[in-house]
C-alpha positions in Angstrom: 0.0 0.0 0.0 1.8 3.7 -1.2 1.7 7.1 1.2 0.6 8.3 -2.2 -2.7 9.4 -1.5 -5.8 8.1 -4.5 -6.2 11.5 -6.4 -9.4 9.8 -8.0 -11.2 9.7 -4.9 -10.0 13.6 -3.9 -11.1 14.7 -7.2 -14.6 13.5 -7.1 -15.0 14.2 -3.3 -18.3 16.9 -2.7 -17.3 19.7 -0.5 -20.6 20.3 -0.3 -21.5 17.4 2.1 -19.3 18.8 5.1 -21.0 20.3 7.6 -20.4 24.1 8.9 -19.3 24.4 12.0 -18.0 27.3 14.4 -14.8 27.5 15.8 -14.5 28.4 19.3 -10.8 28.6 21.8 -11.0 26.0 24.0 -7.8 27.2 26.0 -7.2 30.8 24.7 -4.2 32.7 25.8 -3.8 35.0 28.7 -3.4 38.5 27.5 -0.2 40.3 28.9 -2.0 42.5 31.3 -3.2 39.1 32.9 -0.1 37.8 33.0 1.5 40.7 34.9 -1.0 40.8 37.0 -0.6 38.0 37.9 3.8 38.3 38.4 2.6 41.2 40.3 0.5 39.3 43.0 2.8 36.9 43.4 5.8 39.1 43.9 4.0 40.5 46.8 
């Protein structure tokens, strides 16, 4: 069996079909302000 994927297949495949969906940040980054904040509080 080859890595070579089947450009048949990819060619005839319907993007159509695939649903929409919404991305959303699961674990979003602290924004500096938080973060020095936070080195703030526990320098004190």
């Amino acid at each position: 069996m080859s890595d070579e994927p089947d450009m048949a297949k990819i060619e005839k495949f319907n993007k159509s079909k695939l649903k929409k969906t919404e991305m959303q940040d699961i674990n979003p980054l602290r924004s500096k302000e938080t973060t020095e904040q936070e080195k703030q509080a526990s320098e004190s």
